[in-house]
DOLOTI-198112 format. One record per residue: x, y, z of N, C-alpha, C in turn. Coordinates in steps of 0.02 Angstrom, whole numbers, plus 50000, padded with zeros to 5 digits. Layout:
(atom (X Y Z) (X Y Z) (X Y Z))
...
//
This chain:
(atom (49775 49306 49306) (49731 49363 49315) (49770 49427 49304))
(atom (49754 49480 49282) (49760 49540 49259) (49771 49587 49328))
(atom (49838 49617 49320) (49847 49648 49392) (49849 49729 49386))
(atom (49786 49771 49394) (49795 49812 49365) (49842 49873 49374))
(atom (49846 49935 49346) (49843 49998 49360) (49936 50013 49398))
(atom (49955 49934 49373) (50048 49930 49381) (50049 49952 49474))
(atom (49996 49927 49493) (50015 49935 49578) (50036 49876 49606))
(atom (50105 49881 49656) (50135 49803 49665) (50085 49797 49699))
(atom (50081 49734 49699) (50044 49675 49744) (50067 49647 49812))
(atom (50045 49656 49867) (50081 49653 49919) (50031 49580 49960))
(atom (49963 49598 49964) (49921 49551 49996) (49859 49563 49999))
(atom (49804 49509 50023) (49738 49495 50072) (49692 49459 50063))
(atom (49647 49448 50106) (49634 49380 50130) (49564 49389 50147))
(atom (49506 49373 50212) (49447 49369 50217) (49432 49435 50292))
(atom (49374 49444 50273) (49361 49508 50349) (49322 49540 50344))
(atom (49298 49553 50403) (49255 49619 50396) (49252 49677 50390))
(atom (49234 49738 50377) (49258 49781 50359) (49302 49825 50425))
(atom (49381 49859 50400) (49424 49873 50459) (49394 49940 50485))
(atom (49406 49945 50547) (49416 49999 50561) (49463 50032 50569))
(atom (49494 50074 50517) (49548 50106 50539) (49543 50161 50579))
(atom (49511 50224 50594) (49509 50260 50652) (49431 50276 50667))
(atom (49395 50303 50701) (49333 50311 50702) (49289 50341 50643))
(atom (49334 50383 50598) (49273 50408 50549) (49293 50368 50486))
(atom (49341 50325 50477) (49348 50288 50415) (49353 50215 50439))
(atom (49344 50180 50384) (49309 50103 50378) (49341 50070 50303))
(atom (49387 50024 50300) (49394 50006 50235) (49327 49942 50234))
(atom (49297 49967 50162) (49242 49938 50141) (49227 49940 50072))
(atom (49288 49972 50043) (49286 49991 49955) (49248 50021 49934))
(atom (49212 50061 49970) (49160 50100 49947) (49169 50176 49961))
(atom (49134 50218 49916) (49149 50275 49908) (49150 50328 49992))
(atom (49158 50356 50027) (49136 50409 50083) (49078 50434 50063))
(atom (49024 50424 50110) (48964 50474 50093) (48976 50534 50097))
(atom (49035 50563 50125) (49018 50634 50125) (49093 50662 50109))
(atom (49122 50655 50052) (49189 50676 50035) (49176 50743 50036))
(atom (49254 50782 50024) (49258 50838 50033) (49272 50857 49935))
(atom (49232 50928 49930) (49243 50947 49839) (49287 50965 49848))
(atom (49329 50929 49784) (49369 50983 49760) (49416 50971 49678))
(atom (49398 50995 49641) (49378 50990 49570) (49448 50932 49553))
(atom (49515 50955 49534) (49561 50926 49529) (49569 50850 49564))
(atom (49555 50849 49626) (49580 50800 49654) (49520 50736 49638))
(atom (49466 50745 49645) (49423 50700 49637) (49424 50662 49566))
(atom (49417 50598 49570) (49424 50547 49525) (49379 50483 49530))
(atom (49341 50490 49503) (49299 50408 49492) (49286 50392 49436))
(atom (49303 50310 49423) (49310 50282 49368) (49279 50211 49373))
(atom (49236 50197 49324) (49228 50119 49330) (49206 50071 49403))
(atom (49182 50150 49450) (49150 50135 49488) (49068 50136 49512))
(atom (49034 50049 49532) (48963 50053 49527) (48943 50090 49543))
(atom (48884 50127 49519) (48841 50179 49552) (48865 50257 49550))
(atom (48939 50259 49516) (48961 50317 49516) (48952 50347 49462))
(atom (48954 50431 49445) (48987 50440 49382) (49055 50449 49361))
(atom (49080 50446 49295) (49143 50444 49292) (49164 50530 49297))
(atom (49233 50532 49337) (49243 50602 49348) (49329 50579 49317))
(atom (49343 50630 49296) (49409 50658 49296) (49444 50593 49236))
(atom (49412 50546 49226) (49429 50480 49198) (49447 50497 49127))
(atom (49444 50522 49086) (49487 50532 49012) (49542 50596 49028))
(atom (49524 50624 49084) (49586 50677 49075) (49637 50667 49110))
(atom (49642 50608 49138) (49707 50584 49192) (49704 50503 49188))
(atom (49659 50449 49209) (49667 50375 49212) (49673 50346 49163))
(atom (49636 50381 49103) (49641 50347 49054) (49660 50381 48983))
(atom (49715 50444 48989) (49739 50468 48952) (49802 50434 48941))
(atom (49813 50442 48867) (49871 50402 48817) (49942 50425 48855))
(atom (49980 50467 48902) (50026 50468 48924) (50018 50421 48978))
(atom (49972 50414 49027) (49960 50377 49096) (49952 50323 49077))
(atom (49896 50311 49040) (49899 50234 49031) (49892 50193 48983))
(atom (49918 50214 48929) (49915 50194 48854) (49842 50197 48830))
(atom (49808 50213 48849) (49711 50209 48847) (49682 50207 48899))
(atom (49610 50166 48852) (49565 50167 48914) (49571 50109 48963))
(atom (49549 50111 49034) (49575 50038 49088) (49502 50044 49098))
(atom (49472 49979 49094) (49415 49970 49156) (49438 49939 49229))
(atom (49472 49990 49264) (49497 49950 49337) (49454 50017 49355))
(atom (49414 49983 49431) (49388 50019 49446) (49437 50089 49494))
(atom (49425 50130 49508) (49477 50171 49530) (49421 50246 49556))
(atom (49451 50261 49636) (49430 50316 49665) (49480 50353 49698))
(atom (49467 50414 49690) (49501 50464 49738) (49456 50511 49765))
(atom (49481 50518 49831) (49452 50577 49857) (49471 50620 49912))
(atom (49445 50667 49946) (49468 50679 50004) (49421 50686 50056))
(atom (49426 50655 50130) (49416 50647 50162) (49435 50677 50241))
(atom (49387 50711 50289) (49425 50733 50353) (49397 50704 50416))
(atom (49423 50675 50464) (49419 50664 50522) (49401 50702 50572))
(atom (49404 50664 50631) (49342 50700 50674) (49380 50795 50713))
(atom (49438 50760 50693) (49470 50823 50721) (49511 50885 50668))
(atom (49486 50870 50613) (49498 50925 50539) (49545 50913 50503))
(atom (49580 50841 50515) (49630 50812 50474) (49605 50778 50419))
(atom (49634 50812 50330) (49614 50805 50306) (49660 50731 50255))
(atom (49628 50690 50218) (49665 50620 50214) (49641 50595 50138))
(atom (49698 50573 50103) (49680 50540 50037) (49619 50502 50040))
(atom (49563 50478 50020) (49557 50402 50010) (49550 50376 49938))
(atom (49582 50323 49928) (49610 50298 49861) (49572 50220 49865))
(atom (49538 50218 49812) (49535 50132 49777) (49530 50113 49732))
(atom (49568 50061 49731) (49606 50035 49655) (49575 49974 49650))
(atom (49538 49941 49607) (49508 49884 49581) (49467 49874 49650))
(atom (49404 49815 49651) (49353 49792 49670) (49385 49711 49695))
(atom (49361 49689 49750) (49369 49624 49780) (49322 49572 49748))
(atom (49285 49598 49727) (49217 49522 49682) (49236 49586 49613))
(atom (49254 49598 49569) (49253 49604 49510) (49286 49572 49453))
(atom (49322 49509 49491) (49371 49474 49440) (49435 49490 49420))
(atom (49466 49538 49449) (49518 49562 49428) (49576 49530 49465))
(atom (49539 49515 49525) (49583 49485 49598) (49645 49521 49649))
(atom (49624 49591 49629) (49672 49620 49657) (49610 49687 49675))
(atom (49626 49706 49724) (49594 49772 49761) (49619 49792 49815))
(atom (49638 49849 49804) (49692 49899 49863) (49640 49981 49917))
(atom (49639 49970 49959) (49584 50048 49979) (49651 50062 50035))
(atom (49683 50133 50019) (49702 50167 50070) (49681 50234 50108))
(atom (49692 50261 50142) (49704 50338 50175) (49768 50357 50207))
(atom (49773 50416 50169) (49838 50439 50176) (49840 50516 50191))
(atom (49879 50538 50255) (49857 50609 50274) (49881 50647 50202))
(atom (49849 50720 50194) (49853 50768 50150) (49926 50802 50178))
(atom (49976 50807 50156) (50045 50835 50190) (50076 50874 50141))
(atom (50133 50898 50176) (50174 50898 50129) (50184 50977 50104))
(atom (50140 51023 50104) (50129 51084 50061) (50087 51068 50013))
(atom (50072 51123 49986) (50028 51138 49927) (50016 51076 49862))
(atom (49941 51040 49883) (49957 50976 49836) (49892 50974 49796))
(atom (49856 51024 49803) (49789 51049 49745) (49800 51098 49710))
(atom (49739 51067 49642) (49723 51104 49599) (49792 51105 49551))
(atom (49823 51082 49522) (49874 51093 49482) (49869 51049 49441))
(atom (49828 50976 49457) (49799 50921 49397) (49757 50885 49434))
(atom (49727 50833 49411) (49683 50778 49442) (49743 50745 49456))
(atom (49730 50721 49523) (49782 50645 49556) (49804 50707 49614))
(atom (49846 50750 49603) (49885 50792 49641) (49937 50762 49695))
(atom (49937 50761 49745) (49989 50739 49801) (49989 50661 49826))
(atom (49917 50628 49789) (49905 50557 49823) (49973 50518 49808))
(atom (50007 50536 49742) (50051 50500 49713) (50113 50525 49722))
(atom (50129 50607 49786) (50168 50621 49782) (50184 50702 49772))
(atom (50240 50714 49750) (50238 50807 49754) (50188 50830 49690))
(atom (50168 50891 49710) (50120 50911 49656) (50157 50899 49565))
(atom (50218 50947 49560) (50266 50960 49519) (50290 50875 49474))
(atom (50247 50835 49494) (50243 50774 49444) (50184 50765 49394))
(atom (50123 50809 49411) (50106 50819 49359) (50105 50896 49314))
(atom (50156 50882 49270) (50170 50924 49216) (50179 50891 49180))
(atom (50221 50926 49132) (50246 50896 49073) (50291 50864 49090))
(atom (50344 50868 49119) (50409 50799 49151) (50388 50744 49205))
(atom (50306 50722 49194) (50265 50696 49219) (50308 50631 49230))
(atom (50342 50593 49206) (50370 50548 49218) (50451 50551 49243))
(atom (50444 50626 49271) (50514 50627 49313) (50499 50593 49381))
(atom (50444 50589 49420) (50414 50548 49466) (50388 50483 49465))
(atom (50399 50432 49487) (50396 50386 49503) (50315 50338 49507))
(atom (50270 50376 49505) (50193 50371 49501) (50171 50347 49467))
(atom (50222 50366 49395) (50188 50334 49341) (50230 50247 49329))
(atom (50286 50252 49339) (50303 50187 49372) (50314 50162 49420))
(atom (50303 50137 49473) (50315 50121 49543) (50354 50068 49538))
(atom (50326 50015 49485) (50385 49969 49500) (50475 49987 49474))
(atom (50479 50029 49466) (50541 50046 49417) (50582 50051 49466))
(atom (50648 50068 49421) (50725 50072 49450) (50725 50137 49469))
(atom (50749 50180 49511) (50733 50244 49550) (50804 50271 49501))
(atom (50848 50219 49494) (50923 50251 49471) (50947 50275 49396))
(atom (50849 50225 49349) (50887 50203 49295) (50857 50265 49243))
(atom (50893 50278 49174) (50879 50328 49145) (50821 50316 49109))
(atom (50776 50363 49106) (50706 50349 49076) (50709 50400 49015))
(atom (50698 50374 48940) (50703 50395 48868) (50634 50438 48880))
(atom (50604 50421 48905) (50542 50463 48886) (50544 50522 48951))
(atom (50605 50529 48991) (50582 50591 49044) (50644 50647 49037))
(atom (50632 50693 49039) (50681 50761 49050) (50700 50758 49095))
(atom (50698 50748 49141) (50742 50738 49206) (50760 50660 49225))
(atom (50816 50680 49249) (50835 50576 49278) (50882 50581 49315))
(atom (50877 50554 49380) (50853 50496 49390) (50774 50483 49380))
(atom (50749 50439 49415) (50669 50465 49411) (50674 50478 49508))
(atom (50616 50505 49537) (50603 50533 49580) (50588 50486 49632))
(atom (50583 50460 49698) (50522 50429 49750) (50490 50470 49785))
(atom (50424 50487 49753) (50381 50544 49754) (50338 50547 49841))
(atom (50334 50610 49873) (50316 50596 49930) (50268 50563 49966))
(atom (50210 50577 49964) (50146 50535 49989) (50166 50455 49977))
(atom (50173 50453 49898) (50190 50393 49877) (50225 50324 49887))
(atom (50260 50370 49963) (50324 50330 49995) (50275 50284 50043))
(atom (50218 50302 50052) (50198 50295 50117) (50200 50302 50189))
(atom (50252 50336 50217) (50283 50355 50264) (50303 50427 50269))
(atom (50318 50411 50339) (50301 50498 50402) (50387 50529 50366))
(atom (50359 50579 50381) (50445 50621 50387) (50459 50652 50447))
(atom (50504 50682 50446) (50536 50721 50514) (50531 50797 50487))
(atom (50494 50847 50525) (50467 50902 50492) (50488 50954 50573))
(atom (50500 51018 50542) (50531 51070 50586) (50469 51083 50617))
(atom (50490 51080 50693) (50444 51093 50772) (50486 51131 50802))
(atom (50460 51183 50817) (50546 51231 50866) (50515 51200 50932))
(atom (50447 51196 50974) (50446 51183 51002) (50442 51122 51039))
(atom (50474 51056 50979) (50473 50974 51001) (50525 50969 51022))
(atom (50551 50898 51067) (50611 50877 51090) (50665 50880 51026))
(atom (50708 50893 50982) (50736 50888 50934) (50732 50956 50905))
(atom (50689 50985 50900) (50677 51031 50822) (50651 51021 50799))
(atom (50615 50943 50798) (50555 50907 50746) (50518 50861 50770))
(atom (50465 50861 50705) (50407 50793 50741) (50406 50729 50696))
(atom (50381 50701 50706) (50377 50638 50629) (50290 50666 50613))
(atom (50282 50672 50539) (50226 50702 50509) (50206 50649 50453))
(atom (50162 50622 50436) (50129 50569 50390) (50102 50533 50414))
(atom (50041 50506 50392) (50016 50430 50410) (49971 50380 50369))
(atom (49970 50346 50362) (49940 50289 50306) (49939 50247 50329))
(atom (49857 50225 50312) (49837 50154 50322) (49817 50111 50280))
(atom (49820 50062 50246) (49806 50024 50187) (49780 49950 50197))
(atom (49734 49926 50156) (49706 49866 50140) (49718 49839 50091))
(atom (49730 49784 50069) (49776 49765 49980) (49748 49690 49989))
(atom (49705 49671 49932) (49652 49602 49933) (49668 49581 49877))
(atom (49708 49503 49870) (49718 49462 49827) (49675 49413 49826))
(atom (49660 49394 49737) (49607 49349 49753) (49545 49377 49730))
(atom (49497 49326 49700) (49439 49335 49696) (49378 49322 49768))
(atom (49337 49388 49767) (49316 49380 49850) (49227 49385 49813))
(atom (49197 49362 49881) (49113 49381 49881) (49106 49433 49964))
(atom (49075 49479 49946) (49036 49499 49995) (48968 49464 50015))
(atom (48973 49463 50085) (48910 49463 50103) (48859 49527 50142))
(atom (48817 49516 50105) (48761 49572 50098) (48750 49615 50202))
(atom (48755 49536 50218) (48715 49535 50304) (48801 49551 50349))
(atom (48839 49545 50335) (48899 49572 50374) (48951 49587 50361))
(atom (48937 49612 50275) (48993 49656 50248) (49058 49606 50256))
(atom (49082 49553 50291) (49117 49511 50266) (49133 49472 50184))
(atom (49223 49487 50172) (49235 49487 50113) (49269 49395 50126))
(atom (49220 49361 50057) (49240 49274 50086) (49292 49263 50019))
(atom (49343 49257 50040) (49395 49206 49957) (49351 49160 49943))
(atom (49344 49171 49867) (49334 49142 49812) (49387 49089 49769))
(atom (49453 49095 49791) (49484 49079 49757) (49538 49045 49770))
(atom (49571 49007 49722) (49634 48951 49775) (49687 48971 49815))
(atom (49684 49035 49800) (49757 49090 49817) (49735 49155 49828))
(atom (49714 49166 49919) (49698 49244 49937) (49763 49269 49974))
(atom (49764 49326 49989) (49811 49347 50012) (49790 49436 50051))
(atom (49818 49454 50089) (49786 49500 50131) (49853 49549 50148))
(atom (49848 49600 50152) (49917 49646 50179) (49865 49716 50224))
(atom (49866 49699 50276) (49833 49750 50322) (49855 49799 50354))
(atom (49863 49877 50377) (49921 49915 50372) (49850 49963 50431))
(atom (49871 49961 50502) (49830 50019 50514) (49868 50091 50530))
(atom (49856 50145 50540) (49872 50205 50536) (49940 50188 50611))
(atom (49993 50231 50593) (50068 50207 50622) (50087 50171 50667))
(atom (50050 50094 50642) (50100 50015 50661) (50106 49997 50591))
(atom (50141 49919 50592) (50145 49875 50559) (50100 49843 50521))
(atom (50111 49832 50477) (50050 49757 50447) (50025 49674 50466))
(atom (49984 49659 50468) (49994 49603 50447) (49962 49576 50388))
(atom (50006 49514 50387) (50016 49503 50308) (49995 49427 50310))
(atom (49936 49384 50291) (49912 49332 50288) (49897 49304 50218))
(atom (49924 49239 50198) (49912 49216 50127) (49886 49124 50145))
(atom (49831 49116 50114) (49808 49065 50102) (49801 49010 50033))
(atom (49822 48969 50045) (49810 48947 49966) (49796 48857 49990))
(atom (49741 48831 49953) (49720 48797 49960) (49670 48771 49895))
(atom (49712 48712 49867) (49677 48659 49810) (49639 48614 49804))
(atom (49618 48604 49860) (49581 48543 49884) (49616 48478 49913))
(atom (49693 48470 49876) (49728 48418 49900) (49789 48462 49937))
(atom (49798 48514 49950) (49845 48565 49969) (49810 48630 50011))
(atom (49824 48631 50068) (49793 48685 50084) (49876 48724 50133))
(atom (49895 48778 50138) (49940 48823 50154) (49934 48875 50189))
(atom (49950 48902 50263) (49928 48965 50278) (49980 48985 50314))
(atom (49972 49075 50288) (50063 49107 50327) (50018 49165 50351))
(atom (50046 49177 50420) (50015 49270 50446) (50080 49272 50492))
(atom (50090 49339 50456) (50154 49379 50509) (50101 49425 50529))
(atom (50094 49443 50590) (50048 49501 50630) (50106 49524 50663))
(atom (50123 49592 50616) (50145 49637 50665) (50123 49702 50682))
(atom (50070 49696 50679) (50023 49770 50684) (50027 49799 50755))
(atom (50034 49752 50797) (50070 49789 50879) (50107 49812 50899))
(atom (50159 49821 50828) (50215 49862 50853) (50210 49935 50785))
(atom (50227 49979 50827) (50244 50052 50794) (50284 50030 50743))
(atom (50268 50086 50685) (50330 50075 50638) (50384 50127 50665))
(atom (50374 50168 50717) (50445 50216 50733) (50476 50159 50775))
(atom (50464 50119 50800) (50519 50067 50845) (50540 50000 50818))
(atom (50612 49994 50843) (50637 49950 50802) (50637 49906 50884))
(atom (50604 49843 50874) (50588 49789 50934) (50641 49753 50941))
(atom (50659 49733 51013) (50696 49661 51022) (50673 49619 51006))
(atom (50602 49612 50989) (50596 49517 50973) (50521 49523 50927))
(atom (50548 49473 50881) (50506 49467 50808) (50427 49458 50853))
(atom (50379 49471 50786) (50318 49455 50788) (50276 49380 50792))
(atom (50224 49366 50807) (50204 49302 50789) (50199 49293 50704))
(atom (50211 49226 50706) (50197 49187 50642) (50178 49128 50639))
(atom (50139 49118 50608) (50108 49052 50586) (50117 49047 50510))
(atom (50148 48974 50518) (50155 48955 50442) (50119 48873 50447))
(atom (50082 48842 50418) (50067 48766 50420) (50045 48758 50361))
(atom (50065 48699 50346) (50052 48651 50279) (50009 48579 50289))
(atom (49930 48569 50262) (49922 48509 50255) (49907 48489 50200))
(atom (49901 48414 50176) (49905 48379 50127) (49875 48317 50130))
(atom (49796 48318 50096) (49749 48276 50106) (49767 48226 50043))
(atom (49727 48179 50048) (49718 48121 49997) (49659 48127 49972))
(atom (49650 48038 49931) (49601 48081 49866) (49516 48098 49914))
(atom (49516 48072 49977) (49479 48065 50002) (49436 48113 50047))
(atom (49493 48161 50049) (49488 48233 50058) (49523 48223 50142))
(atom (49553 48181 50167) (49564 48160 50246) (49648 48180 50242))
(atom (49648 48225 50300) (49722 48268 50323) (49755 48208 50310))
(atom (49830 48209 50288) (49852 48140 50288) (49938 48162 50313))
(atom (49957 48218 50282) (50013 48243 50306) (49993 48329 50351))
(atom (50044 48347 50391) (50042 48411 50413) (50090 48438 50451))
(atom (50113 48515 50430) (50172 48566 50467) (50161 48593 50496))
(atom (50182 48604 50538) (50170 48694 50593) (50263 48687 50602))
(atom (50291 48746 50577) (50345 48751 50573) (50371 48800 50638))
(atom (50325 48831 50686) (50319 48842 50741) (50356 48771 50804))
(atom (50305 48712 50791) (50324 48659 50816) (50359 48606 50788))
(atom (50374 48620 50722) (50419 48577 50694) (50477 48590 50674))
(atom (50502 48629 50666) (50568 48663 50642) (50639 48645 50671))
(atom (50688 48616 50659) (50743 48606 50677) (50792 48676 50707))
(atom (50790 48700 50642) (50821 48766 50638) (50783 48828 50605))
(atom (50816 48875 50626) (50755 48928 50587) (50751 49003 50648))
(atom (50755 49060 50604) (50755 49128 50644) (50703 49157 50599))
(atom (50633 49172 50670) (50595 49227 50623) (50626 49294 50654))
(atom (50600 49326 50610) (50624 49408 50597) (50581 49450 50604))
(atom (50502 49432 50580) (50461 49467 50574) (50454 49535 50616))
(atom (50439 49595 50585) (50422 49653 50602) (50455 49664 50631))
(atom (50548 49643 50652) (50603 49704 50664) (50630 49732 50605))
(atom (50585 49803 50627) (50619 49840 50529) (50580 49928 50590))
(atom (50613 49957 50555) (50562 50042 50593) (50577 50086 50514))
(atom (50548 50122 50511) (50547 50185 50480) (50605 50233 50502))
(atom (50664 50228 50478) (50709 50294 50481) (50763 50254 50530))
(atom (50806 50285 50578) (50864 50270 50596) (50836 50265 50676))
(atom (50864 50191 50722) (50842 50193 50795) (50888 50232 50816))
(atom (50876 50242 50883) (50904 50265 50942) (50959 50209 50976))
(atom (50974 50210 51027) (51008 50167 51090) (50935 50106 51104))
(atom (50887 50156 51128) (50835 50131 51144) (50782 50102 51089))
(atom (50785 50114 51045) (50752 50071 50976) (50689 50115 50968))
(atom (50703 50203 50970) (50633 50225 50952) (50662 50256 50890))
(atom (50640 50267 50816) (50638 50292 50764) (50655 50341 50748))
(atom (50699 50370 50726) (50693 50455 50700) (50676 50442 50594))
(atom (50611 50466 50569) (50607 50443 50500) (50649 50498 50480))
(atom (50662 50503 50401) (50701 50542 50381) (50657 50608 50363))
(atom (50709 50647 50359) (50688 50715 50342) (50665 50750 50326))
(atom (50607 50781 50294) (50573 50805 50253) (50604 50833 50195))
(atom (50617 50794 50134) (50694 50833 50097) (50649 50882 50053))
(atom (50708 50943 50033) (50672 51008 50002) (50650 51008 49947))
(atom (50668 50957 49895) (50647 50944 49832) (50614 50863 49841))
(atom (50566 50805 49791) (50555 50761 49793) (50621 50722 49758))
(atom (50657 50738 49719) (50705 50733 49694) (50782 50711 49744))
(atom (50781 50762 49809) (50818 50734 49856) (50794 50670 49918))
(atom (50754 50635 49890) (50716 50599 49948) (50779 50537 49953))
(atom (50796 50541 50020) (50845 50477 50034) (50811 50417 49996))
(atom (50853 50371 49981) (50835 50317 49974) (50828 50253 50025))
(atom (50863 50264 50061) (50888 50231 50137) (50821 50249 50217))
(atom (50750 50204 50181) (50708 50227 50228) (50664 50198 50290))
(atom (50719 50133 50292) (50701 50090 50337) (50761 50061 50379))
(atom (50745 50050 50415) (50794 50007 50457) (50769 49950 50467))
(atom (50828 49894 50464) (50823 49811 50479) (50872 49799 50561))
(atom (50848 49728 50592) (50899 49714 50616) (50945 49718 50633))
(atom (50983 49689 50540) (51030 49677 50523) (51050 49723 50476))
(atom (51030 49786 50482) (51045 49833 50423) (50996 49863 50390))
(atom (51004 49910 50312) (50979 49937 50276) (50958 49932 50206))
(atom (50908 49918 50192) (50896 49909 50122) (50867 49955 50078))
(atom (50906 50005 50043) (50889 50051 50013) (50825 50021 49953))
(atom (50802 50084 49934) (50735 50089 49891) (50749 50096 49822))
(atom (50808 50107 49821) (50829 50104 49738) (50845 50056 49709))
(atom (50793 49998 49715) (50797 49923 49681) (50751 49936 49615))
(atom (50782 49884 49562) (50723 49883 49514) (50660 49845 49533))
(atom (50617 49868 49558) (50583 49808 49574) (50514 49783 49534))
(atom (50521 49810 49464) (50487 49771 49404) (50528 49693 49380))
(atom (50578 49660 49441) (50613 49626 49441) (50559 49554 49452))
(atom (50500 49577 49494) (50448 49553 49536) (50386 49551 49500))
(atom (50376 49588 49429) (50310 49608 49395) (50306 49542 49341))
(atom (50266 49524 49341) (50244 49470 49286) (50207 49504 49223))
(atom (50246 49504 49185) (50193 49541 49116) (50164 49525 49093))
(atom (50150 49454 49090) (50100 49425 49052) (50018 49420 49091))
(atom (50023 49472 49175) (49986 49491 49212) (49986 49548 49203))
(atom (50019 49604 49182) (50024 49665 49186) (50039 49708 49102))
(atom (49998 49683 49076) (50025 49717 48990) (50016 49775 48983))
//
């Protein structure tokens, strides 16, 4: 299957529609009542919509070699208390594509309208110009380090919004000097899905779903199913109970089990590696955003003054640090992604 619009693929699986805070709902569908505003708004290849902004940004010959039919929205959106928030969706759950992503992401950062269509969803404004590919937006999966022939500036950038994550922003009057500022919540659906009409529940269609659930500042969880009829497989790390500013003493639940029927369709083998395991350390969801304390609460990094200076070093493990300047088109299948 065709993975569109070069967005990694992370997960998802079956549900009803989330609630991420009271005035938003992932449900892939447009906000009845977005907020105008000429630049930022984008719909493409979505039912019932018209196409906006779609030949002068999604499907122009620098962005994306042509035209894409992936369905694709942007907009902006505000909450009950005047916070105003991306909402972004990338491909459809029943359209065949098997991949569909819906996030919200606060509006931050400084001045991120009116300078092109897309504006800050992908990051600092100053990526779309002409050194449009000094930022990272237009490749996500790329090497952060490596020199790009087609950009005037290099390295390439890890553009802000884009990071997904809070920064540490000047408060004279917080404990520190600062606060942590960002937030994002995301839904990412692998797999061909059906809605149903009567409870908005999204059902896999297909031998291999996969789910990555992200609510506004915890963790994810991350559930993958795959099942052949003679093979069926299921993994969920739930760590959505823990903050991403704290780094925990002790991993999340997991479930991993394997069964393996005959021709008869009758369980004949089965794992729960929970109860079966000899040896084995889960890990799940000890990781935080930025550097712990003594006490394991978070400080994220900095708000840096250019997008250009953005640490690379933006998580904490365990056992350490794994910077962001991996190639990680290391992971892209092209013969899914042409």
């Amino acid at each position: 299957m065709r993975r569109p619009l070069r967005v990694a693929a992370l997960a998802i699986l079956l549900g009803a529609p989330f609630a991420t805070e009271a005035a938003f709902t992932f449900n892939f569908s447009p906000d009845p009542a977005p907020l105008t505003q000429a630049f930022v708004t984008i719909s493409c290849n979505i039912p019932g919509k018209p196409q906006v902004n779609c030949g002068t940004f999604i499907s122009s010959p620098m962005m994306m070699g042509g035209s894409d039919p992936t369905p694709f929205l942007q907009e902006l959106v505000r909450d009950a208390s005047g916070n105003v928030y991306y909402h972004v969706i990338v491909g459809l759950p029943d359209n065949g594509q098997g991949f569909a992503q819906e996030y919200y992401s606060l509006q931050s950062f400084g001045p991120s309208d009116g300078s092109a269509a897309g504006s800050a969803s992908f990051g600092n404004p100053s990526c779309f110009n002409a050194v449009f590919r000094y930022c990272n937006g237009e490749d996500p999966l790329g090497d952060r380090t490596r020199n790009d022939p087609n950009s005037t500036v290099s390295p390439m950038a890890v553009t802000g919004i884009g990071t997904g994550g809070s920064y540490m922003v000047a408060c004279p009057t917080c404990p520190g000097g600062g606060a942590p500022y960002g937030r994002v919540a995301v839904r990412q659906l692998l797999g061909d899905h059906a809605k149903d009409p009567n409870t908005g529940q999204w059902t896999c269609n297909d031998s291999y779903c996969q789910e990555y659930l992200k609510p506004f500042d915890n963790k994810p969880r991350i559930t993958q199913t795959l099942d052949d009829g003679q093979m069926r497989s299921e993994f969920v790390a739930d760590m959505s109970a823990s903050p991403m500013l704290v780094m925990p003493d002790t991993p999340a639940p997991v479930t991993n089990t394997l069964l393996l029927r005959n021709g008869m369709g009758q369980n004949v083998v089965s794992f729960d590696v929970t109860a079966s395991r000899q040896q084995g350390q889960s890990t799940a969801g000890m990781y935080c955003r930025g550097v712990p304390d003594a006490q394991g609460n978070c400080r994220p990094p900095d708000l840096p003054a250019t997008w250009r200076d953005v640490p690379t070093s933006q998580y904490s493990y365990f056992d350490g640090a794994m910077p962001l300047d991996q190639d990680w088109s290391l992971y892209r299948d092209p013969a899914q992604n042409p």
